[in-house]
Every structure is written in C-alpha cells, then in structure tokens.
N, C-alpha and C positions, 0 to 999 in steps of 0.2 A: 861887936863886929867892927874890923878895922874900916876905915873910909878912902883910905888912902889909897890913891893908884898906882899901879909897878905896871908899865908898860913893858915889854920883852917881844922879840923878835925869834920865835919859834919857826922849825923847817917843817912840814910834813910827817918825814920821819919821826921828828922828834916829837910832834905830838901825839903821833902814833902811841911813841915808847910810854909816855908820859900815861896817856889814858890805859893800856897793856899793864903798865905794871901797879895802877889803883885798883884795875879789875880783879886783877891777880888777887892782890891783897885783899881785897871785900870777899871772894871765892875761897880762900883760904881761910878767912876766919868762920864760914858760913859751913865750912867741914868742920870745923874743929868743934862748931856751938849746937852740932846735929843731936835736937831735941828729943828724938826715939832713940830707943837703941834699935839697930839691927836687927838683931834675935831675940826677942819675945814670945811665953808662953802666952797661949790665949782658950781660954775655956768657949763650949760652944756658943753663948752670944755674942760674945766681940767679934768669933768667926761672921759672925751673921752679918754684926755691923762692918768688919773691915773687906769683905767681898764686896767687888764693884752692883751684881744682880741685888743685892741685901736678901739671899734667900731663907727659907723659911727652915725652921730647925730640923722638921720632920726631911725637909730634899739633902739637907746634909746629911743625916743618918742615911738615908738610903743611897747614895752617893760616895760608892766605896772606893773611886780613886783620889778622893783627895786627901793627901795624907795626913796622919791623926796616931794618937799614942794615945793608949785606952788605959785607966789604974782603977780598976772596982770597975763599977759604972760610969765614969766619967767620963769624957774624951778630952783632948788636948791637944792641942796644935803650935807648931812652932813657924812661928811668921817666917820666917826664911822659907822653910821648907813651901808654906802657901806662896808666895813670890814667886818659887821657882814654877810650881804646878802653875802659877796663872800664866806666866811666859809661855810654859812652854805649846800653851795651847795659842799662843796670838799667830793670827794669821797675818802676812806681810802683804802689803800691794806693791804695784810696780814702781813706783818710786822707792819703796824701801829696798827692793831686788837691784833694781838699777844703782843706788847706791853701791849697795854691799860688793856689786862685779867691779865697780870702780874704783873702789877701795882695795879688791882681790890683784886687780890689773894694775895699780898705780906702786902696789907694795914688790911686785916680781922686778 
C-alpha cells in the first residue's frame, strides 16, 4: 500500500464521472464472469430445487402448465423457458404500475 498523499481538488461533476465510470467497469466485468449459463437443461429435481415454492415431484407432474419436454419417461426442463413461466405469472403492485405509466409518459 502506497502511503503517500496526493491531494486534488475535484468538482462535483467530476466526482460524479469518476465514481460512474468504476461502476461502469465493476458491472461490466460482473456480465462477462456470469457464472450460469442462461439456458440450462434440468431434470425433475433441480426443477424442484430451482422453483422459489421447492415443490414436491408428484405437484409438478400433475401441474401441466409448466413447460417440460418429455424423452421416454423422463421430463425435462429448460431454465429459460421456467423464468419465462414464473414471470409471467408475477403480479405487479402499485408502485410497479406507477412506475411503468411513467416510464410509458416520459418515453412519448
């Protein structure tokens, strides 16, 4: 560790920029070093463990909207495709709604 002191006379702005473009950079590498992939097959107990409920093998078998590719007996799930099915069941509150009109009205 250096000891030595460098005093400098920074604006607002410029500390601004300063601290924006380290974030930048830590965020960027934090994409690149993304430990999963994406899209992953998963057989039915990882399904069990990667659902937020952790349900039981038997609710998923009888639970025929969630989507699954079946080879013999098997089933098989492709994480994407689960991500999408959990979204598209979230329900939003009024801050997420308020948001999103603001977002709608600030883009026009």
């Amino acid at each position: 560790m250096n000891n030595s002191l460098i005093l400098t006379q920074l604006t607002i702005p410029e500390v601004r920029d300063i601290i924006r473009q380290e974030l930048q950079g830590f965020f960027e590498t934090q994409k690149t070093e993304n430990h999963e992939p994406a899209d992953r097959w998963m057989n039915l107990t990882e399904l069990c463990e990667y659902l937020p409920n952790r349900p039981a093998k038997q609710t998923i078998y009888q639970d025929e909207t969630i989507p699954r590719h079946k080879r013999g007996k098997h089933l098989y799930f492709l994480k994407s495709e689960i991500d999408e099915y959990l979204l598209a069941g979230k329900k939003f509150n009024q801050a997420d709604i308020d948001s999103h009109i603001d977002n709608l009205i600030s883009n026009k």
